[in-house]
Structures are given as C-alpha cells and as structure tokens.
mmCIF file of the N, C-alpha and C atoms, coordinates in Angstrom:
data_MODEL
# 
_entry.id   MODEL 
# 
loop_
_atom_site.group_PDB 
_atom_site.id 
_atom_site.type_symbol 
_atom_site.label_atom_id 
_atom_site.label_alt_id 
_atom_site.label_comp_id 
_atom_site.label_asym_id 
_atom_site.label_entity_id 
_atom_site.label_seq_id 
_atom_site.pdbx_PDB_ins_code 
_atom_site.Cartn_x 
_atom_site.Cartn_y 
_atom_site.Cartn_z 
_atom_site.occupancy 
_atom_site.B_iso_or_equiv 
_atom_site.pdbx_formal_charge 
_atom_site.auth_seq_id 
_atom_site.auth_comp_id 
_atom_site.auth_asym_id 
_atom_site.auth_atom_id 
_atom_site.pdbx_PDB_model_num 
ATOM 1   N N  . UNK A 1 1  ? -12.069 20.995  -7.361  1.00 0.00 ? 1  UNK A N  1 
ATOM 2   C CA . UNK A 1 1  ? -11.058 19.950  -7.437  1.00 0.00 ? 1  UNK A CA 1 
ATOM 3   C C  . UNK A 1 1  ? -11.202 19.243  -8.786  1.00 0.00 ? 1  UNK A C  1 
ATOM 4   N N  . UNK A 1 2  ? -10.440 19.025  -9.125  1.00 0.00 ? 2  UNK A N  1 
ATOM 5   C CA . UNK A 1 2  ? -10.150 18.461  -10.746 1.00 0.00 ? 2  UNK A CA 1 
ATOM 6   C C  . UNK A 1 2  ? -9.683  17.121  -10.773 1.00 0.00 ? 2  UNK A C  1 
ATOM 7   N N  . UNK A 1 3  ? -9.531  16.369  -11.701 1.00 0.00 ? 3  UNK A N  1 
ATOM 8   C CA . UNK A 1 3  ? -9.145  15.376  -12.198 1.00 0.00 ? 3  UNK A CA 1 
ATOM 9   C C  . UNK A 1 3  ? -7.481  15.051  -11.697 1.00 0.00 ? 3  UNK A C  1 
ATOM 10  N N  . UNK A 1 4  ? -6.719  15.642  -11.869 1.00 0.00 ? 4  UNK A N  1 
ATOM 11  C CA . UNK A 1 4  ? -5.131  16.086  -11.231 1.00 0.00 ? 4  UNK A CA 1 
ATOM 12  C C  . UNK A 1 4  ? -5.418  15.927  -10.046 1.00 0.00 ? 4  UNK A C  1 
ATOM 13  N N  . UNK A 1 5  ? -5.940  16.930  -9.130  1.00 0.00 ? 5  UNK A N  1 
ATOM 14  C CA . UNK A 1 5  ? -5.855  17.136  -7.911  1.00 0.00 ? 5  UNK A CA 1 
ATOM 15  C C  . UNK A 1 5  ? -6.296  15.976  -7.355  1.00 0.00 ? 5  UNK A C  1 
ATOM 16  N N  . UNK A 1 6  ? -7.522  15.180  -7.663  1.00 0.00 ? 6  UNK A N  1 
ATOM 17  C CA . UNK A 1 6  ? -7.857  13.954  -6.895  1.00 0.00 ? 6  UNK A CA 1 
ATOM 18  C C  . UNK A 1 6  ? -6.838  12.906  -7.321  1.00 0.00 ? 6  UNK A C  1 
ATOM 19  N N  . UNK A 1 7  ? -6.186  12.997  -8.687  1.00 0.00 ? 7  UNK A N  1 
ATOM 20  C CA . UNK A 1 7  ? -5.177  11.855  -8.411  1.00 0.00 ? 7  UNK A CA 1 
ATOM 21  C C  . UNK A 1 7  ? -3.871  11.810  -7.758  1.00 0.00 ? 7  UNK A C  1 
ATOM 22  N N  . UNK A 1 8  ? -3.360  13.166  -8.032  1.00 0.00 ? 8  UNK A N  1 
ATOM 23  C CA . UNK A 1 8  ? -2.267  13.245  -7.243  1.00 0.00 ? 8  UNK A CA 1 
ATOM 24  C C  . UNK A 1 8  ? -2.934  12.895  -5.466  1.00 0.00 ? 8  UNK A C  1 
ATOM 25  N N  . UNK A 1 9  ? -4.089  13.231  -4.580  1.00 0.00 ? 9  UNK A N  1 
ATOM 26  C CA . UNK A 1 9  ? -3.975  12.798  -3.488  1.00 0.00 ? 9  UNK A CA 1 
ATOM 27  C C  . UNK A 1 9  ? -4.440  11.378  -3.312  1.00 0.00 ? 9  UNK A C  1 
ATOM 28  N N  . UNK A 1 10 ? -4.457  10.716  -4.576  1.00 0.00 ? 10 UNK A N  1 
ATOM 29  C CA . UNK A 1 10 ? -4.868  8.929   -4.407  1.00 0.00 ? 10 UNK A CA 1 
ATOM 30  C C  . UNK A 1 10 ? -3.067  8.690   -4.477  1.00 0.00 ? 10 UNK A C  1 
ATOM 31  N N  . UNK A 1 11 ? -2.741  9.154   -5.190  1.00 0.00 ? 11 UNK A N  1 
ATOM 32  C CA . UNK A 1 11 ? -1.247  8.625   -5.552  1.00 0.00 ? 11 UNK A CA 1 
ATOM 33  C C  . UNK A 1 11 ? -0.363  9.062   -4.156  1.00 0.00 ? 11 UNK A C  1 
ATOM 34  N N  . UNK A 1 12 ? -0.742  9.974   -3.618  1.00 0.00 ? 12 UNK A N  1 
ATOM 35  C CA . UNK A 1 12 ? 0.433   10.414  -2.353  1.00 0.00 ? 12 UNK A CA 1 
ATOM 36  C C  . UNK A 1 12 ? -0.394  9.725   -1.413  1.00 0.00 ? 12 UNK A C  1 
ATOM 37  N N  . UNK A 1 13 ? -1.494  9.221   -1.092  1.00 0.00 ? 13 UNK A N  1 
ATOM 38  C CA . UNK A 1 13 ? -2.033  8.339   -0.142  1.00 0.00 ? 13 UNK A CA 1 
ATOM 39  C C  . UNK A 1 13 ? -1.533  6.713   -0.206  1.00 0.00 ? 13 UNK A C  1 
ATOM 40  N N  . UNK A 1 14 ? -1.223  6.311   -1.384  1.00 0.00 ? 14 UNK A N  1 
ATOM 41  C CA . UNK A 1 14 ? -0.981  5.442   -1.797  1.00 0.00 ? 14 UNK A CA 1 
ATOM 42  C C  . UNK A 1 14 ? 0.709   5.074   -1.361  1.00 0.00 ? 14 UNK A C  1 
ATOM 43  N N  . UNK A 1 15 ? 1.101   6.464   -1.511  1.00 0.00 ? 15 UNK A N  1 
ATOM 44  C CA . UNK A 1 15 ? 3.095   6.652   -1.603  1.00 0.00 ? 15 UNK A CA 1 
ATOM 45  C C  . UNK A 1 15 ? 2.894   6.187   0.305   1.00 0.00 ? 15 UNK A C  1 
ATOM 46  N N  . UNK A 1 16 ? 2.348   6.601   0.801   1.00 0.00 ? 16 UNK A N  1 
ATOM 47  C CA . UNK A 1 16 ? 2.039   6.644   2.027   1.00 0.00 ? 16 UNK A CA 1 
ATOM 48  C C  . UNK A 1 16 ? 2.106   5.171   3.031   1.00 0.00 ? 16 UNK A C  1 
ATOM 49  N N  . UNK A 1 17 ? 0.936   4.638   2.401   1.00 0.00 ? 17 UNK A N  1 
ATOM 50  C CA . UNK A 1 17 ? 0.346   3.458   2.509   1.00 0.00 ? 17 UNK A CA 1 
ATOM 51  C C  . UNK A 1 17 ? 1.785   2.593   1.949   1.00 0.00 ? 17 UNK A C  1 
ATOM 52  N N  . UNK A 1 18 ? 2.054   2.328   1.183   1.00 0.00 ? 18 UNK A N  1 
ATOM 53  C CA . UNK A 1 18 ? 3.175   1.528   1.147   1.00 0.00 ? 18 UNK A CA 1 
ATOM 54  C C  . UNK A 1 18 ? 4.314   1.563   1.532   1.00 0.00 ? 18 UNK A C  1 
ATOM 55  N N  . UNK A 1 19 ? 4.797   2.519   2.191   1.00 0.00 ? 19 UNK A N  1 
ATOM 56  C CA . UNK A 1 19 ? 5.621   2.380   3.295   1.00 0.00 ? 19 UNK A CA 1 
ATOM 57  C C  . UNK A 1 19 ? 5.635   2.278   4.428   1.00 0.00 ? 19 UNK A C  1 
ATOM 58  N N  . UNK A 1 20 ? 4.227   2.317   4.802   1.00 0.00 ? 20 UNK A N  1 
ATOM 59  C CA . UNK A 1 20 ? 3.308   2.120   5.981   1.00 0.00 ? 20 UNK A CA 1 
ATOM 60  C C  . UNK A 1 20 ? 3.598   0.569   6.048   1.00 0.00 ? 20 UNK A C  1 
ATOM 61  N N  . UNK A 1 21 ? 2.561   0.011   5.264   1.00 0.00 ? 21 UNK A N  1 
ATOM 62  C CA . UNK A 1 21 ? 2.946   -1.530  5.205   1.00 0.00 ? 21 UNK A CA 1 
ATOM 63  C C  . UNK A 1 21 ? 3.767   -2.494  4.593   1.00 0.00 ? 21 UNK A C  1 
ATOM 64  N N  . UNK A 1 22 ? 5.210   -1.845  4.052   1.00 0.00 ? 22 UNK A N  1 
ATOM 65  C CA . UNK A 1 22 ? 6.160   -2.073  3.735   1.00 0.00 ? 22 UNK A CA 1 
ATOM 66  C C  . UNK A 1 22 ? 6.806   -2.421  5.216   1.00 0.00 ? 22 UNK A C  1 
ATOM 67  N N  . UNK A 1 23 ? 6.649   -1.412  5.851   1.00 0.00 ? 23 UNK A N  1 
ATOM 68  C CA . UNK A 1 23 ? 7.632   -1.160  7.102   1.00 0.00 ? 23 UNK A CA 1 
ATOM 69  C C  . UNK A 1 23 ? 6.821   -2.294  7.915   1.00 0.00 ? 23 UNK A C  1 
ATOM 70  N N  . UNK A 1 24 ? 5.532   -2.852  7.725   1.00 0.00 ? 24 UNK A N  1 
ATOM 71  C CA . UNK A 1 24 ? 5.277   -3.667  9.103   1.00 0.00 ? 24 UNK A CA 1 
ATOM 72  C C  . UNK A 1 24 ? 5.275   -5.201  8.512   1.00 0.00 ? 24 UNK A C  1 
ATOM 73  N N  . UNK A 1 25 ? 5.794   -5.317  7.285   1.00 0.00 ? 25 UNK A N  1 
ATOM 74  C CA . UNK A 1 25 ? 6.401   -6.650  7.407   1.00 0.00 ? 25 UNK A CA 1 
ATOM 75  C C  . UNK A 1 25 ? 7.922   -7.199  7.985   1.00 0.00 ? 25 UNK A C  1 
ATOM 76  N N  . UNK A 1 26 ? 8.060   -8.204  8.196   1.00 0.00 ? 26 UNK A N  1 
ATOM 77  C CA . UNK A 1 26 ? 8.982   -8.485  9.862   1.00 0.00 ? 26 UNK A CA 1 
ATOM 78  C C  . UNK A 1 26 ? 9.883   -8.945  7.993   1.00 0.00 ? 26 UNK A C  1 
ATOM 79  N N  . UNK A 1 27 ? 11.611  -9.190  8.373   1.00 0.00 ? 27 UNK A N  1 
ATOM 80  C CA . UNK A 1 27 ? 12.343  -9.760  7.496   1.00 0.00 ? 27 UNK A CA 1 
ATOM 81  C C  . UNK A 1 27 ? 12.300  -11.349 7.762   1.00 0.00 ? 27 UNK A C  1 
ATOM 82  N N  . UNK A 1 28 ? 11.905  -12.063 8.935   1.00 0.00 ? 28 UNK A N  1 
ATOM 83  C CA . UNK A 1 28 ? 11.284  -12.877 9.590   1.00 0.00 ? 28 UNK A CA 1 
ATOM 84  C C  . UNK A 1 28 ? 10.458  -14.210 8.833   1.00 0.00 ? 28 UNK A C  1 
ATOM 85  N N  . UNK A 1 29 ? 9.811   -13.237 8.694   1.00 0.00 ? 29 UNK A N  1 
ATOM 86  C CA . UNK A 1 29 ? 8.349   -13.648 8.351   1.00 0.00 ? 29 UNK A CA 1 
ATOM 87  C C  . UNK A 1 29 ? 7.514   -13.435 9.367   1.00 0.00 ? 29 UNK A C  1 
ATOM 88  N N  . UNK A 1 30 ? 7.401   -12.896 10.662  1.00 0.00 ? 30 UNK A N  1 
ATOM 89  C CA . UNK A 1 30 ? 6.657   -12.763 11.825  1.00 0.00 ? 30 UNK A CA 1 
ATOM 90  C C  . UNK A 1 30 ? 5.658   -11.740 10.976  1.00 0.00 ? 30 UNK A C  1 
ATOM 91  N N  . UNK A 1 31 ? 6.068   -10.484 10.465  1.00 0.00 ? 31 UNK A N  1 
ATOM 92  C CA . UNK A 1 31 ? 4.944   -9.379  9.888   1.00 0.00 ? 31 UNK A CA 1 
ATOM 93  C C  . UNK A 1 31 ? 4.071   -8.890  10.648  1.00 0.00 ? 31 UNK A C  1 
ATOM 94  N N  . UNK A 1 32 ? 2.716   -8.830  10.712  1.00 0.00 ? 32 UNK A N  1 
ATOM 95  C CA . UNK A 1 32 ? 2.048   -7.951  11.657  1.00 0.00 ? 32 UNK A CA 1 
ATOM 96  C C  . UNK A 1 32 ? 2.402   -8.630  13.163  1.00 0.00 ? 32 UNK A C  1 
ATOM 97  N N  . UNK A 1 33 ? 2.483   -10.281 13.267  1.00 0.00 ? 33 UNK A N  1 
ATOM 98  C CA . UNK A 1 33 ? 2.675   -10.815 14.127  1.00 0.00 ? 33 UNK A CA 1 
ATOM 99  C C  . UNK A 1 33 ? 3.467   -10.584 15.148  1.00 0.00 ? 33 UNK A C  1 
ATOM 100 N N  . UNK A 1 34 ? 4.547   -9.997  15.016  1.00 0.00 ? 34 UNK A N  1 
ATOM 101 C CA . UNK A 1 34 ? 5.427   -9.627  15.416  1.00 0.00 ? 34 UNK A CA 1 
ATOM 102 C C  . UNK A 1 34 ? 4.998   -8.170  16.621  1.00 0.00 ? 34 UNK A C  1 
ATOM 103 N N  . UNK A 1 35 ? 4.074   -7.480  16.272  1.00 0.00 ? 35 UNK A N  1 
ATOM 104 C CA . UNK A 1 35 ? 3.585   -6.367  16.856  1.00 0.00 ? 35 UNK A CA 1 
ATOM 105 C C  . UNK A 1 35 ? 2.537   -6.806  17.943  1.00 0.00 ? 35 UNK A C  1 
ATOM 106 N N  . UNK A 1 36 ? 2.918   -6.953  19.129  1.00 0.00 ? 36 UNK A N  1 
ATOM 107 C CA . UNK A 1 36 ? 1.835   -7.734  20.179  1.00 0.00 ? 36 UNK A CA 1 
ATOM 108 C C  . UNK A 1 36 ? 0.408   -7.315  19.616  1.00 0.00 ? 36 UNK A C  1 
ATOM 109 N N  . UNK A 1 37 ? -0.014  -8.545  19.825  1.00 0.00 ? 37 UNK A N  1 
ATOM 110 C CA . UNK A 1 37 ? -1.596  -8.833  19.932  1.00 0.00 ? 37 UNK A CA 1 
ATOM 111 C C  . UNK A 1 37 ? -2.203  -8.602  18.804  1.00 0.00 ? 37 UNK A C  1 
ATOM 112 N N  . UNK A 1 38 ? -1.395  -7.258  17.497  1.00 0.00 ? 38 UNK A N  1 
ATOM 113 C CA . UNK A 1 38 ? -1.984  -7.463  16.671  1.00 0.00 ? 38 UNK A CA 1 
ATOM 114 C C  . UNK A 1 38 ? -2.603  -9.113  15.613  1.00 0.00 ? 38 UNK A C  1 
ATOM 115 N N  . UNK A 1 39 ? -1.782  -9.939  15.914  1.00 0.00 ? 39 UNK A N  1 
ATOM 116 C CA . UNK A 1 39 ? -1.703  -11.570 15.409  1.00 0.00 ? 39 UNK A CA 1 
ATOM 117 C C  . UNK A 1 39 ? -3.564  -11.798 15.403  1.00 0.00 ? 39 UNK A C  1 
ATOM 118 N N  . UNK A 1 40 ? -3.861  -11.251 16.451  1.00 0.00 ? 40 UNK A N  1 
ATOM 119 C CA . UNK A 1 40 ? -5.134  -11.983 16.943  1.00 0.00 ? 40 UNK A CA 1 
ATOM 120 C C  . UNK A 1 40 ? -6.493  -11.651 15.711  1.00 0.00 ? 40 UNK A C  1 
ATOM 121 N N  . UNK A 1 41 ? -6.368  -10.270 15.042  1.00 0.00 ? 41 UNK A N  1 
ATOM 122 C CA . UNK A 1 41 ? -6.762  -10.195 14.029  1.00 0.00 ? 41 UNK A CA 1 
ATOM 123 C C  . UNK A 1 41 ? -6.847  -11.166 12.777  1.00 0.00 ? 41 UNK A C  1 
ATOM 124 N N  . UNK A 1 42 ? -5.857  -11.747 12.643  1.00 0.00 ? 42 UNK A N  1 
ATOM 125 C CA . UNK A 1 42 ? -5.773  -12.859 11.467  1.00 0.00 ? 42 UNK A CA 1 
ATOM 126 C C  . UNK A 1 42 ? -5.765  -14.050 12.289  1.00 0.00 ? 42 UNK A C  1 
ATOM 127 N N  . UNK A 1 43 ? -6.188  -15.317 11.260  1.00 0.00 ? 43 UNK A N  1 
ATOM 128 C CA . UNK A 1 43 ? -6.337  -16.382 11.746  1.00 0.00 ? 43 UNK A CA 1 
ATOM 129 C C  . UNK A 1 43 ? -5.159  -17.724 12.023  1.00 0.00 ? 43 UNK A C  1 
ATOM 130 N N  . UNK A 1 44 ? -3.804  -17.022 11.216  1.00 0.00 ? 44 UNK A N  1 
ATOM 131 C CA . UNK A 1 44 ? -2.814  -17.130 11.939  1.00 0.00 ? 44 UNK A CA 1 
ATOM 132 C C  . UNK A 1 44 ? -1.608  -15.807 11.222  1.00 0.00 ? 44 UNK A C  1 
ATOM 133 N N  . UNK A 1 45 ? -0.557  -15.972 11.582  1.00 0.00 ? 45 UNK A N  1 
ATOM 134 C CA . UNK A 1 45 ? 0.530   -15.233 11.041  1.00 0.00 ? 45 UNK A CA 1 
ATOM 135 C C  . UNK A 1 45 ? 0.816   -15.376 9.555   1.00 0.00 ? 45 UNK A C  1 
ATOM 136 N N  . UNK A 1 46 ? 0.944   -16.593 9.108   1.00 0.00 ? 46 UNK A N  1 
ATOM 137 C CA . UNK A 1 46 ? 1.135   -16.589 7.181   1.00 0.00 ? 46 UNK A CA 1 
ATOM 138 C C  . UNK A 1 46 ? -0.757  -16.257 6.675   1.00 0.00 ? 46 UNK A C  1 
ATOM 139 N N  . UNK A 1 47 ? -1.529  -15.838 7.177   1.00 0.00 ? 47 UNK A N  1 
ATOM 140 C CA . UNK A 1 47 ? -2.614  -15.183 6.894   1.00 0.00 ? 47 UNK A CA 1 
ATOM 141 C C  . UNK A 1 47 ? -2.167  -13.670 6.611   1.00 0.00 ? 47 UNK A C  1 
ATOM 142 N N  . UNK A 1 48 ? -2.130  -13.240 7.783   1.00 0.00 ? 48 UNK A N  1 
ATOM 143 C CA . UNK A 1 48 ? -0.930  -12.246 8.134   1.00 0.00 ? 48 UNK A CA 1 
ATOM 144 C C  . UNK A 1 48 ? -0.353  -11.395 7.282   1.00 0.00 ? 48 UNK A C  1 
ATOM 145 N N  . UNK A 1 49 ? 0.592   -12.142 6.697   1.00 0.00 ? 49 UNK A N  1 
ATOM 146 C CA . UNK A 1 49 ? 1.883   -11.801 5.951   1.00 0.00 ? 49 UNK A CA 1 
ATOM 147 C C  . UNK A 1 49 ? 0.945   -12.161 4.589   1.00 0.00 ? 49 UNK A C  1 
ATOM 148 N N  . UNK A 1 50 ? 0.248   -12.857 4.353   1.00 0.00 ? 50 UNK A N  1 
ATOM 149 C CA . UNK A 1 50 ? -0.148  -12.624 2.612   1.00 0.00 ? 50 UNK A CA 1 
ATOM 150 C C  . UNK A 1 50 ? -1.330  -11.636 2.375   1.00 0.00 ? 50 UNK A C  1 
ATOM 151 N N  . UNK A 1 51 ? -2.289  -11.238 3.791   1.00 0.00 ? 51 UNK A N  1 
ATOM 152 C CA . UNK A 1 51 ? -2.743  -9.817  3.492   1.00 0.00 ? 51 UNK A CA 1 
ATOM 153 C C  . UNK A 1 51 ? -2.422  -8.820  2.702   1.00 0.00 ? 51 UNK A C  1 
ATOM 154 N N  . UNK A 1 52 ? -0.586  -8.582  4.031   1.00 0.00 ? 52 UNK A N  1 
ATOM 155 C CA . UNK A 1 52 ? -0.074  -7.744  4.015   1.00 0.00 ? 52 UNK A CA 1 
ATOM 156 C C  . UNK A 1 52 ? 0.596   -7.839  2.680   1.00 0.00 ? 52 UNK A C  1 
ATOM 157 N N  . UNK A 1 53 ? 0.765   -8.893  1.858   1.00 0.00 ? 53 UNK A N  1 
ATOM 158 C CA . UNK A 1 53 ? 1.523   -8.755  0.405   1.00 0.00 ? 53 UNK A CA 1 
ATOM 159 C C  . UNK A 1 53 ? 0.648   -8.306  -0.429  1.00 0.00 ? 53 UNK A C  1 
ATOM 160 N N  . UNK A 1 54 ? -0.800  -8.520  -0.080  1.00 0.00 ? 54 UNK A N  1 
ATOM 161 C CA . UNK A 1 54 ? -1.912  -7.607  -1.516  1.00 0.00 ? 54 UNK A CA 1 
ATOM 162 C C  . UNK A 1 54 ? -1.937  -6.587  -0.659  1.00 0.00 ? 54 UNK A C  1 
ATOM 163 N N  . UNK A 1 55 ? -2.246  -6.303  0.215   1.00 0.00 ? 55 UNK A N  1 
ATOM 164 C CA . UNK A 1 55 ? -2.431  -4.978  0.379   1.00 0.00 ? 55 UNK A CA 1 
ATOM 165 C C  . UNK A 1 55 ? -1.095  -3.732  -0.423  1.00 0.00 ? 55 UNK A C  1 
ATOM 166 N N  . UNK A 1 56 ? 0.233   -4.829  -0.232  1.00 0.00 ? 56 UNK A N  1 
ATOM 167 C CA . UNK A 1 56 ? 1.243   -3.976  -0.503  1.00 0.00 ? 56 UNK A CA 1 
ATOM 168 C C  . UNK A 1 56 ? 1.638   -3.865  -2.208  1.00 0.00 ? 56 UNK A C  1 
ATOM 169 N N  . UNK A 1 57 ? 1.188   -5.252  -2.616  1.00 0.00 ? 57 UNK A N  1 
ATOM 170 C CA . UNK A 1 57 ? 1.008   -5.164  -4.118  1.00 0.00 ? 57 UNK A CA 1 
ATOM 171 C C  . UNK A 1 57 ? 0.052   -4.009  -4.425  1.00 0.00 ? 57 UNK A C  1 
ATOM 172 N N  . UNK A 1 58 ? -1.204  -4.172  -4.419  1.00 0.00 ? 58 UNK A N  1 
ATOM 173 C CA . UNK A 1 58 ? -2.413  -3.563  -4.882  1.00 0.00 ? 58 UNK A CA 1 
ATOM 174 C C  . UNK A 1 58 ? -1.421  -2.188  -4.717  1.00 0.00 ? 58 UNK A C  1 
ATOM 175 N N  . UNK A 1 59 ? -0.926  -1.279  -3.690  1.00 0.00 ? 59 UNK A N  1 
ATOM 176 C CA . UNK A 1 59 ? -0.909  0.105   -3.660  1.00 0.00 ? 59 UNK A CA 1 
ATOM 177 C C  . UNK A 1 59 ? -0.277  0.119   -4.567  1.00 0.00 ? 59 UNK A C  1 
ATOM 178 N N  . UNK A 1 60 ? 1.093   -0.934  -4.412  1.00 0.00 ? 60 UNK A N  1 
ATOM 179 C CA . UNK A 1 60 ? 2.019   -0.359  -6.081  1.00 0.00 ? 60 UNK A CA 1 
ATOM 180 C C  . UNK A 1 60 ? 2.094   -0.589  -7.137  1.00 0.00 ? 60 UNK A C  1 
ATOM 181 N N  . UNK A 1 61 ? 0.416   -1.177  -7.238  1.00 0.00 ? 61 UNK A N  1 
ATOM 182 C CA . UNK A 1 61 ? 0.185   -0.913  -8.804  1.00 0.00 ? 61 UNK A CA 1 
ATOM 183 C C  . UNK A 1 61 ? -0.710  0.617   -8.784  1.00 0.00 ? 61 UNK A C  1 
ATOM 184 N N  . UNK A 1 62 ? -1.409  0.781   -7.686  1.00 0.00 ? 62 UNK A N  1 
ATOM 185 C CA . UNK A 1 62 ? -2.118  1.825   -7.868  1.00 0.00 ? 62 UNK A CA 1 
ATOM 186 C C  . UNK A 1 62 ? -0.728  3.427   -7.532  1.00 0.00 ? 62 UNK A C  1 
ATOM 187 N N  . UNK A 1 63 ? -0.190  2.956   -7.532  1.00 0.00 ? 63 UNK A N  1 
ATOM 188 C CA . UNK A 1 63 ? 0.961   3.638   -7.234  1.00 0.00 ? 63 UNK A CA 1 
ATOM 189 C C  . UNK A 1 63 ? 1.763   3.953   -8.650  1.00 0.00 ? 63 UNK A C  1 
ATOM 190 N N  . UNK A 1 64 ? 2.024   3.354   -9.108  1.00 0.00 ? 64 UNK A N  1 
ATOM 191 C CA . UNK A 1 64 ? 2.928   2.743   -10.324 1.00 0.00 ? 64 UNK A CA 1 
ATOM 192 C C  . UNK A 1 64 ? 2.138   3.472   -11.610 1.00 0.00 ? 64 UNK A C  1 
ATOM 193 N N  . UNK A 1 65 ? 0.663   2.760   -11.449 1.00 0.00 ? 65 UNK A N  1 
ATOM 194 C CA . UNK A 1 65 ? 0.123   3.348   -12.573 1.00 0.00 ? 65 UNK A CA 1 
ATOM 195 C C  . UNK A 1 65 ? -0.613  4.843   -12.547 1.00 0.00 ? 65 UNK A C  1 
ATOM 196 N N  . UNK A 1 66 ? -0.719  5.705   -11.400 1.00 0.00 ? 66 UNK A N  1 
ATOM 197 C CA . UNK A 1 66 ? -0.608  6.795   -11.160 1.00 0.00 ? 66 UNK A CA 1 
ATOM 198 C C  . UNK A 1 66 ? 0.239   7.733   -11.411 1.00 0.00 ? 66 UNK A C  1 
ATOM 199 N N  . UNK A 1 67 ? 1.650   7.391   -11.489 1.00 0.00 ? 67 UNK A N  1 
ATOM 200 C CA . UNK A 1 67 ? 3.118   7.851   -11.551 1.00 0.00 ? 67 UNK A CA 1 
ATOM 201 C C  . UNK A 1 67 ? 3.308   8.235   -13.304 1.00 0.00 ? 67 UNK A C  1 
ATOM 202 N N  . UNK A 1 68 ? 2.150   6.949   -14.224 1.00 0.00 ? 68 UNK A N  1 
ATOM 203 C CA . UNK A 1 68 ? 2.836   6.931   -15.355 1.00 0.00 ? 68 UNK A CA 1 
ATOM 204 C C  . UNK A 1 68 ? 1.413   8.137   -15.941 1.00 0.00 ? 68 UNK A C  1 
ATOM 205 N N  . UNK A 1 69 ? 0.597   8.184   -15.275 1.00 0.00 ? 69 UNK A N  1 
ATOM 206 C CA . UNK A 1 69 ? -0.563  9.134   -15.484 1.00 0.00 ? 69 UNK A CA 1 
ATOM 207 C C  . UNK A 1 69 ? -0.304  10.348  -15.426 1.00 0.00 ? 69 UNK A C  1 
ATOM 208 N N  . UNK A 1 70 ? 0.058   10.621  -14.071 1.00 0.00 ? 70 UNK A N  1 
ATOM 209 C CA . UNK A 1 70 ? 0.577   11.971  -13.802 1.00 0.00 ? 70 UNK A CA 1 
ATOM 210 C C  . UNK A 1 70 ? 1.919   12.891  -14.467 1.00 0.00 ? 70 UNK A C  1 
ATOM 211 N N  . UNK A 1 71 ? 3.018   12.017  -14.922 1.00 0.00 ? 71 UNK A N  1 
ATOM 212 C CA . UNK A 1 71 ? 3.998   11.955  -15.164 1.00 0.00 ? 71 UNK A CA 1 
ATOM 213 C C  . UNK A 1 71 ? 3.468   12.486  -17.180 1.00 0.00 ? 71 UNK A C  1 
ATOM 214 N N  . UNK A 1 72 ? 2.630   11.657  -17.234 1.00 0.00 ? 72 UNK A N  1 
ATOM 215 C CA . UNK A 1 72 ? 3.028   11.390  -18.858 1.00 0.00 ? 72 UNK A CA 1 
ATOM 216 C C  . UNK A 1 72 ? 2.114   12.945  -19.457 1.00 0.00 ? 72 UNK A C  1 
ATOM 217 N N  . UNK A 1 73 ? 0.860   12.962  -18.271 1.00 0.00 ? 73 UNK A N  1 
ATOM 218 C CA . UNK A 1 73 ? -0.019  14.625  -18.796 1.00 0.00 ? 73 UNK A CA 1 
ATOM 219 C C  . UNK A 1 73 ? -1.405  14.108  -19.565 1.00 0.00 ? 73 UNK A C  1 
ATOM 220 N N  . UNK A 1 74 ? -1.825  12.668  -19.223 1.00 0.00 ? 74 UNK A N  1 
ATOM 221 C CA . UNK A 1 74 ? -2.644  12.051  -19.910 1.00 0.00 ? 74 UNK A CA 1 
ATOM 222 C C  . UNK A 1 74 ? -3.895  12.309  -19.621 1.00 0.00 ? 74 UNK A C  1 
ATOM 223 N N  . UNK A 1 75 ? -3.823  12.651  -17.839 1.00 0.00 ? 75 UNK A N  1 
ATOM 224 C CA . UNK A 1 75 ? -5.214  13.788  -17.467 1.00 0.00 ? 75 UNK A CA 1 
ATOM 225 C C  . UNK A 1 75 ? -5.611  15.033  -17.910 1.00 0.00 ? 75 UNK A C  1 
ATOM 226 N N  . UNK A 1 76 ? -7.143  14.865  -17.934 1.00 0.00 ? 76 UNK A N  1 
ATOM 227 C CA . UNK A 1 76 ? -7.577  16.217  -18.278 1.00 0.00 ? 76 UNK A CA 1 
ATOM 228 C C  . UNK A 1 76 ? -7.274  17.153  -17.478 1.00 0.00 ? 76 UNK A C  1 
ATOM 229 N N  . UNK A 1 77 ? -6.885  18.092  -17.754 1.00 0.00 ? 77 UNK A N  1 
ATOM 230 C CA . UNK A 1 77 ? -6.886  19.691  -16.198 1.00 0.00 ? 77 UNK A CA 1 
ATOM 231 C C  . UNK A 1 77 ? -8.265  19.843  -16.268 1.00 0.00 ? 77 UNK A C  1 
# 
C-alpha cells in the first residue's frame, strides 16, 4: 500500500463521514437530540449540535484538503 492508496481511503472515509453527520443534524436545531436517547450522551442538545459542527468541519477540511492532494498529483506513487 502506498502513499495514494492510504489517502484516497482517508479521503473516501472522510466523503463518508460527512454525510453521515451531515445527515444527523436536525434543520431544527434538535441534531443528535432528535434521535431518542441518543441526547443522553451529551450534556445537553446545543453540546450536541456543536460536536456535531467540528466533527463535521474537521472532515471537510480533511476532505477538502485531500481532494486538492489527490487531484493536483502532489503524492509520491
């Protein structure tokens, strides 16, 4: 496995992951809350929902700046 190969599967884990937790924020603002019982995990719901905004930031930068890696040929094969 090479340099490519491990990034392309950080980058498609990543493509993954953010639509994962794209999709479980509420338009609301409820967000995980909204999904019984998960709430009980955080210490309230806007805990919650600003997790869920780094978690969803962080991928799409690791997302973003993967795209311009892979894309541009800047890895070694």
């Amino acid at each position: 496995m090479n340099v490519v190969q491990l990034a392309e599967i950080i980058w498609f884990i990543s493509a993954l992951g953010i639509i994962i937790f794209v999709l479980l924020h509420s338009p609301k603002g409820d967000g995980i809350g909204g999904i019984g019982g998960q709430a009980q995990l955080f210490t309230s719901t806007k805990s919650a929902e600003i997790t869920l905004n780094r978690i969803t930031w962080t991928l799409s930068v690791v997302f973003m700046g993967l795209t311009v890696l892979l894309s541009a040929g800047w890895l070694p094969q």
